[in-house]
C-alpha positions as CSV (number, residue, x, y, z in Angstrom):
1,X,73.8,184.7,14.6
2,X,75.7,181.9,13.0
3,X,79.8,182.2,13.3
4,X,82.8,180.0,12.4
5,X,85.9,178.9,14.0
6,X,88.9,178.7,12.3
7,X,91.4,176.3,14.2
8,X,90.0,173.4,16.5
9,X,93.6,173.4,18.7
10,X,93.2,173.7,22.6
11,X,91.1,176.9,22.6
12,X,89.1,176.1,19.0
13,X,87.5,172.9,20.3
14,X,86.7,175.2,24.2
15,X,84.8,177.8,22.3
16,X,82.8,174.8,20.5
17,X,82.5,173.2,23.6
18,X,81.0,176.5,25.2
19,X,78.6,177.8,22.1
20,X,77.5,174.1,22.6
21,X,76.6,173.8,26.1
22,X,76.3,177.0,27.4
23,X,73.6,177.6,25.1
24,X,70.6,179.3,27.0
25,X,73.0,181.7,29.1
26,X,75.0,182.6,26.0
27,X,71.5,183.5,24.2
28,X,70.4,185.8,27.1
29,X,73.5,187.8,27.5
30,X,73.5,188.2,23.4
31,X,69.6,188.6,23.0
32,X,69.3,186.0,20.4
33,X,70.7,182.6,19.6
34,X,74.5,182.4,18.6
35,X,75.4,179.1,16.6
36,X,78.4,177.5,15.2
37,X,78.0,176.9,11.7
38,X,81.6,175.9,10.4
39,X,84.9,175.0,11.7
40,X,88.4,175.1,9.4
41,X,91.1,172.3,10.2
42,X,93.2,170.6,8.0
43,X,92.7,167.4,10.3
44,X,89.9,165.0,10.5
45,X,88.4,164.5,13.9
46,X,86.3,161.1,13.7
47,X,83.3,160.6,16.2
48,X,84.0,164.1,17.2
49,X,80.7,166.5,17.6
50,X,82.5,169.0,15.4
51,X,82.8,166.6,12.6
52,X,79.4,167.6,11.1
53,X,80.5,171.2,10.7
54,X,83.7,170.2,9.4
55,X,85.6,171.8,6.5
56,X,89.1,171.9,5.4
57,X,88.2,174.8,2.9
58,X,88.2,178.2,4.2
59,X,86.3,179.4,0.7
60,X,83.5,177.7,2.5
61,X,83.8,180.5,5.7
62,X,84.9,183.5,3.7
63,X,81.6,182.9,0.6
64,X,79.3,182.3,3.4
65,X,77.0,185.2,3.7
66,X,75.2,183.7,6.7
67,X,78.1,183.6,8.7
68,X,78.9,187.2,10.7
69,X,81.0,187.0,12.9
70,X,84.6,184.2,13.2
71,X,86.4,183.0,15.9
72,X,90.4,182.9,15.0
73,X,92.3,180.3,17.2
74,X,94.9,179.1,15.2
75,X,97.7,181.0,16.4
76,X,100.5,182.8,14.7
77,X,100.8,185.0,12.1
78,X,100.1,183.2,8.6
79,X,97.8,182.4,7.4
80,X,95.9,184.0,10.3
81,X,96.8,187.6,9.1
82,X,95.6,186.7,5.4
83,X,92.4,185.5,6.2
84,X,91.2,187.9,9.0
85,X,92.4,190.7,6.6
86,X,89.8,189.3,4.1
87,X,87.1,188.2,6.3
88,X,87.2,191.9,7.7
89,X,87.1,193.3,4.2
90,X,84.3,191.1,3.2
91,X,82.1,192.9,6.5
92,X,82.5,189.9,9.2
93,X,83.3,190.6,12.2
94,X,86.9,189.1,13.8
95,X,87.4,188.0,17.7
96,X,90.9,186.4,18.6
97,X,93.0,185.0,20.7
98,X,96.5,185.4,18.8
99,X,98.6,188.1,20.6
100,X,101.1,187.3,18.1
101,X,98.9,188.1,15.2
102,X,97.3,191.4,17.5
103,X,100.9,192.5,18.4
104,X,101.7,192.9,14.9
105,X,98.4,193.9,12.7
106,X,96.4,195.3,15.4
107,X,96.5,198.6,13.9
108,X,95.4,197.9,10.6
109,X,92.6,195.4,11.5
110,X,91.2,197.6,13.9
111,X,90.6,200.6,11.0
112,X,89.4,197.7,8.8
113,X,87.1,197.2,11.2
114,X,86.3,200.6,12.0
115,X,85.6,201.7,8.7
116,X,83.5,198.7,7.9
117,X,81.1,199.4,11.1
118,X,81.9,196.2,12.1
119,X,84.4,194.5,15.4
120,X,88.3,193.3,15.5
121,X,87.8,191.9,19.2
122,X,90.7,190.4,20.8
123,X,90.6,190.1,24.8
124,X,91.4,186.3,25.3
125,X,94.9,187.6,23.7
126,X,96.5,188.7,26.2
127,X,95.6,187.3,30.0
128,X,93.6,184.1,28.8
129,X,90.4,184.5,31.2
130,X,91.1,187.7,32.9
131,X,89.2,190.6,31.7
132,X,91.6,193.4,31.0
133,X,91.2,194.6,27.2
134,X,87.8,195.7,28.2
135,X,88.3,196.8,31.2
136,X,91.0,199.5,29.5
137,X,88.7,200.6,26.8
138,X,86.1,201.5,29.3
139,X,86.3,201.2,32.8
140,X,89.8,203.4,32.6
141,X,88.4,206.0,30.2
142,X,88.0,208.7,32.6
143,X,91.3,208.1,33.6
144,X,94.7,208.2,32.1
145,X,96.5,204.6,32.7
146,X,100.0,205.5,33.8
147,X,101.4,202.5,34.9
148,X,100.9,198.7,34.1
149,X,102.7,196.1,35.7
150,X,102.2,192.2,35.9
151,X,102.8,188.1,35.4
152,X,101.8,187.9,32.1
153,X,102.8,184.6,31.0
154,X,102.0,181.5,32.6
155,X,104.7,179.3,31.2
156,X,107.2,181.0,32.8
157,X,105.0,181.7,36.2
158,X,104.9,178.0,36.6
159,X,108.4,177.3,36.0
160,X,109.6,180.7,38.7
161,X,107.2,178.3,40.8
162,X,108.9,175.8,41.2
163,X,112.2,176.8,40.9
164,X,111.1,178.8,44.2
165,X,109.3,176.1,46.1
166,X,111.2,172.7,44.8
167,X,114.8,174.7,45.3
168,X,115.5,172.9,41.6
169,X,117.6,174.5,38.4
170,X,115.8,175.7,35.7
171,X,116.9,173.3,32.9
172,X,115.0,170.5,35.3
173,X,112.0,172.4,36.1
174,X,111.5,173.5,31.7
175,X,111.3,169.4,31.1
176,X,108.9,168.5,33.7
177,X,106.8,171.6,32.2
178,X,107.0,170.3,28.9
179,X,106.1,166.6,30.2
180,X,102.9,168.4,32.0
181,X,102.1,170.4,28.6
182,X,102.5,173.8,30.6
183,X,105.7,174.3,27.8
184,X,106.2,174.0,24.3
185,X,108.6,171.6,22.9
186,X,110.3,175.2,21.7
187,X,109.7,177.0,24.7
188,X,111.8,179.9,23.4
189,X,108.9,182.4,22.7
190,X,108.0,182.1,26.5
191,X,110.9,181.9,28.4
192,X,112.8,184.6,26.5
193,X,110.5,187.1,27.1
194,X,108.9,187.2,23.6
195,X,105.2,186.6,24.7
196,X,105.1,188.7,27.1
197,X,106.8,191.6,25.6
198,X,104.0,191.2,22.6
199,X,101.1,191.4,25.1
200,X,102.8,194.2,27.1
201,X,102.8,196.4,23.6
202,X,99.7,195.1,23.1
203,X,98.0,196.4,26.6
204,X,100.2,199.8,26.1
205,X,98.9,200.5,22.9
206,X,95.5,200.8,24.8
207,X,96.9,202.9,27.3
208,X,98.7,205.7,25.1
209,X,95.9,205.0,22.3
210,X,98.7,204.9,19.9
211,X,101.2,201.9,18.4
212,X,103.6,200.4,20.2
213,X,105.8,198.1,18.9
214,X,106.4,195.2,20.5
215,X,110.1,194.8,19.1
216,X,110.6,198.3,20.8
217,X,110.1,196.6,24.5
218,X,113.5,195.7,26.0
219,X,113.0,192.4,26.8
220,X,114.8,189.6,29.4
221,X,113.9,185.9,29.7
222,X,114.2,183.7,32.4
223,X,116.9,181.5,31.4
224,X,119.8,182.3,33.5
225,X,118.3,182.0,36.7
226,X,119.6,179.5,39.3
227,X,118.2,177.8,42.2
228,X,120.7,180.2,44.3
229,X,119.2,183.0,42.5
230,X,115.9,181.8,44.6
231,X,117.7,181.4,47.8
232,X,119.0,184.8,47.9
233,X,115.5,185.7,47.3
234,X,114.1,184.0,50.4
235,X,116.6,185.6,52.2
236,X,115.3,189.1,51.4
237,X,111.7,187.9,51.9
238,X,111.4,188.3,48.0
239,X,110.1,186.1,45.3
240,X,111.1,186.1,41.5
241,X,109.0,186.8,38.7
242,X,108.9,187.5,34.8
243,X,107.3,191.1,34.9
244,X,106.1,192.8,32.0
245,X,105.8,196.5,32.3
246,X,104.8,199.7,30.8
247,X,104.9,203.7,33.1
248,X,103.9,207.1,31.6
249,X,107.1,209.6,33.0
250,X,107.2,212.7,32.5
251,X,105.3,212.2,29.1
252,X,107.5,209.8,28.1
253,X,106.9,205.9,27.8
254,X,108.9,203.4,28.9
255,X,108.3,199.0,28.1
256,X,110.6,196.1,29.7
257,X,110.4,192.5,30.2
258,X,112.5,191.4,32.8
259,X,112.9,189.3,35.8
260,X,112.6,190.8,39.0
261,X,112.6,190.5,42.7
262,X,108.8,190.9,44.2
263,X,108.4,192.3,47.5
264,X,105.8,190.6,49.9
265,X,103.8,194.1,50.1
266,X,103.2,193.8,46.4
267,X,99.8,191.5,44.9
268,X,102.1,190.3,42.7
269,X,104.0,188.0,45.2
270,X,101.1,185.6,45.3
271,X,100.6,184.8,41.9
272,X,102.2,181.2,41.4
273,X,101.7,178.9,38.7
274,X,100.1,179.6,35.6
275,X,98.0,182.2,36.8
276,X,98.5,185.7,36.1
277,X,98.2,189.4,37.8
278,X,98.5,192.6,36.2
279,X,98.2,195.8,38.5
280,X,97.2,199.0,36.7
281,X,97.7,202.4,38.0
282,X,95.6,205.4,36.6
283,X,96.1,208.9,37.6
284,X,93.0,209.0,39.8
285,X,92.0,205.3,40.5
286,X,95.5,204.4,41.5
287,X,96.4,200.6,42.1
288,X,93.7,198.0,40.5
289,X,94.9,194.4,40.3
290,X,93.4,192.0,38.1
291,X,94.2,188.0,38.7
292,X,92.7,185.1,37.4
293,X,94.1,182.1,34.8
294,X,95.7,183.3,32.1
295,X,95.8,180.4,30.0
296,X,93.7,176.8,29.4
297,X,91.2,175.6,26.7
298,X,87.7,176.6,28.8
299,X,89.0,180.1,31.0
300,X,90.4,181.7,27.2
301,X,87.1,180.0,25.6
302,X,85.1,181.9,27.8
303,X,87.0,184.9,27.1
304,X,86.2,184.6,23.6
305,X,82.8,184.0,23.9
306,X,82.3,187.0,25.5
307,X,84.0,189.1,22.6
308,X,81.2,186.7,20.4
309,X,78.3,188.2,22.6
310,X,79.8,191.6,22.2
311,X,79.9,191.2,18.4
312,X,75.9,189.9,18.6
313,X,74.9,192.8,20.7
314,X,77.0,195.9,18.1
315,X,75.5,194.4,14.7
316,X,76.3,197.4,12.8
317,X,78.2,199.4,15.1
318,X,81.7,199.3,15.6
319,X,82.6,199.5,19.1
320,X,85.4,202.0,19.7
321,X,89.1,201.1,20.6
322,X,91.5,203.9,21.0
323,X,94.2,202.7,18.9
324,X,95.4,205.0,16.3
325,X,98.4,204.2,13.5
326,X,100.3,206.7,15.1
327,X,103.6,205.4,16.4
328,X,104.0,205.5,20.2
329,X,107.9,205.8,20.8
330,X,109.6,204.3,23.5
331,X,112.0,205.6,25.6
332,X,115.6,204.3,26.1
333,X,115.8,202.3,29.5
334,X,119.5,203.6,30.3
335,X,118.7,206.9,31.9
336,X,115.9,204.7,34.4
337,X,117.1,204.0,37.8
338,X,117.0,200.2,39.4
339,X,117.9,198.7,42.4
340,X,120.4,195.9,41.2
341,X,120.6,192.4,42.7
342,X,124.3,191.3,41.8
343,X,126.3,188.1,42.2
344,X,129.7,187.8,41.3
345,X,133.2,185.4,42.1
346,X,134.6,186.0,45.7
347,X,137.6,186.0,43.9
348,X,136.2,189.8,42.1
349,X,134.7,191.4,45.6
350,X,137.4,193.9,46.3
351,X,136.9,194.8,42.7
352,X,133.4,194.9,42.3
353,X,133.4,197.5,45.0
354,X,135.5,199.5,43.6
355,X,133.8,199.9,40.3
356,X,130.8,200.0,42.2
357,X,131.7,202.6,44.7
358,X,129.9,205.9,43.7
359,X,126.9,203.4,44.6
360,X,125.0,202.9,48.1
361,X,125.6,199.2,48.3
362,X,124.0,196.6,50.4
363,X,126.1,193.6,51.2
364,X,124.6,190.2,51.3
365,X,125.2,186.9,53.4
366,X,127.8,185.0,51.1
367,X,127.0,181.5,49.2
368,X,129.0,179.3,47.5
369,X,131.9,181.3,47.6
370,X,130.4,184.2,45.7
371,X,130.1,187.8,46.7
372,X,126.2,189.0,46.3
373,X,125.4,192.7,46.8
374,X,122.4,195.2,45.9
375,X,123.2,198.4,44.5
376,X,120.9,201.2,45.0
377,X,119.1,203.5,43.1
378,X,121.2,203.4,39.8
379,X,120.8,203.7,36.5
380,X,120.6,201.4,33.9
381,X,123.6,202.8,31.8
382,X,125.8,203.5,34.8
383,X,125.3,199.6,35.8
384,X,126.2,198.7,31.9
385,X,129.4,200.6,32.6
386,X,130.3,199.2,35.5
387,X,129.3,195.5,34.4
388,X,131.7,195.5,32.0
389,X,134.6,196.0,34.5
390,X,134.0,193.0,37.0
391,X,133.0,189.5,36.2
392,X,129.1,189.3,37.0
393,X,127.8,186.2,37.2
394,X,123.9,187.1,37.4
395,X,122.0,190.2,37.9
396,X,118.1,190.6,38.7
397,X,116.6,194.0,39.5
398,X,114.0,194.6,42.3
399,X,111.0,195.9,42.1
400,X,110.5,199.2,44.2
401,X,106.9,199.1,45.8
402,X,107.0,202.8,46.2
403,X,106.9,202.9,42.2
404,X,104.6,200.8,42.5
């Protein structure tokens, strides 16, 4: 099977590096040979190996009929949308790695597919390496996922990091991640939440089988933490991390992004750096944790790869993914009950427990002259309310492990 890659970025040049070297594996897990025949970039790449295959014209991908299947690495959503849309049309089979371009035409590309008898395959798209897409289309489908919970974005997990082990503010810790290349120059997609609230929709479309928008998913970044956020989490034996989560209640589906306090009984509390872990509940398997890098040119090459194989071994079959046009709708956070970690001024403490007093409250050792407190079991809308009446200088809920 001959394919093309359009994009040779970070993770276009790994899946050439892998159809190049892993050759005789690759060809006994897909049953026949699988080769690179063209790769689209508008740059030139001198002395490279890919600068045989070369072309700057994606006519030259789209007209070939030798080419079945095409590896999409380029990231965002034009021109990426415009030419999967046509390469799907024209009966070749799409794998990604773009949540961004997943998040937002999943749906359509999927029935393309589908009606084509042909395969939209995207699981580098969401946990780089780890194998979770599959995993959800089959290995749950006895089951009904209820509950999905986990570090979804390594940016971010490297930065918590070291804001937890270097006791440093988050403005210093972004810059030395950018200097490392962990960060973009615009980091705003990552640490506000963004990327991980697309690839949350993305994994709870595949749970309810139905669209979820990923502009539906309330959604908190990271960047009003403080180094004495992280020291009042050492105190309570907690670490903080970005979690991305989706839970079945009730029928009804609730999505957040948020920063949150991890208890030590919890997997989650040992995923540092720009790893990942995403725990999934089903109704009868319970608790299943899957960990592994969630970024990096060779783990998401491999990753893709694999979606490659897949395609090789389904010629002519399209390989089911529940994931209807139907719109999933998502429940308003405000009646959901949190635990609430809350700092405010000394100066407000009398005050704070007064507008907080119909709530069980925890008091906390004081810092810095502030008054830090957890509020139990209340919900979201009764904590707006009260928020507005005291000045509150940070909040981060906890994670409860028995939800969990």
């Amino acid at each position: 099977m001959k394919i093309a890659i359009l994009g040779y970025g970070t993770i276009g040049s790994g899946v050439f590096e892998v159809f190049g070297t892993n050759v005789d594996n690759i060809k006994k897990r897909a049953g026949e040979e699988i080769t690179v025949k063209r790769v689209l970039d508008l740059r030139e790449f001198p002395g490279d190996p890919v600068e045989a295959r070369l072309t700057h014209d994606f006519r030259d991908i789209a007209d070939d009929p030798e080419i079945e299947c095409v590896v999409e690495t380029m990231g965002g959503n034009e021109p990426a949308y415009t030419f999967l849309k046509e390469l799907l049309l024209k009966g070749k089979s799409v794998c990604t790695s773009n949540k961004e371009l997943v998040a937002n035409h999943g749906t359509e590309l999927l029935e393309i597919a589908r009606q084509k008898k042909i395969n939209f395959l995207f699981e580098a798209s969401v946990g780089g390496a780890i194998p979770i897409i599959r995993p959800l289309m089959e290995s749950f489908s006895g089951d009904e996922i209820i509950d999905i919970c986990g570090i979804i974005n390594g940016t971010t997990n490297y930065i918590l990091t070291k804001m937890d082990r270097d006791g440093a503010d988050y403005a210093d810790v972004l810059a030395e991640a950018q200097a490392k290349g962990f960060a973009e120059r615009n980091p705003e997609a990552d640490v506000e939440g963004h990327d991980a609230a697309r690839k949350i929709a993305i994994l709870a479309s595949l749970a309810c089988g139905a669209e979820v928008d990923f502009r539906d998913v309330y959604t908190e970044g990271i960047t009003k933490l403080t180094a004495l956020d992280f020291e009042y989490a050492r105190r309570m034996g907690r670490v903080i991390k970005l979690i991305a989560s989706m839970r079945k209640i009730d029928g009804k589906v609730f999505s957040t992004v948020r920063p949150m306090l991890i208890p030590a009984e919890t997997p989650l509390y040992t995923v540092n750096d720009v790893f990942n872990g995403i725990l999934v509940n089903g109704r009868f398997s319970k608790s299943i944790m899957f960990y592994g890098s969630g970024a990096g040119k060779l783990p998401t090459a491999s990753a893709v790869a694999a979606d490659v194989i897949e395609v090789a071994k389904n010629r002519g079959r399209n390989i089911p993914i529940v994931w209807s046009n139907k719109k999933q709708p998502i429940e308003d956070r405000m009646e959901q009950k949190n635990d609430f970690f809350i700092r405010v001024k000394h100066s407000d403490k009398h005050k704070a427990k007064e507008v907080f007093s119909g709530v069980h409250i925890d008091e906390l050792k004081p810092e810095n002259g502030e008054f830090a407190f957890i509020a139990r079991n209340m919900a979201e809308k009764d904590y707006e309310e009260a928020a507005k009446k005291v000045d509150i200088i940070n909040k981060i809920r906890l994670l409860n492990v028995a939800q969990r």
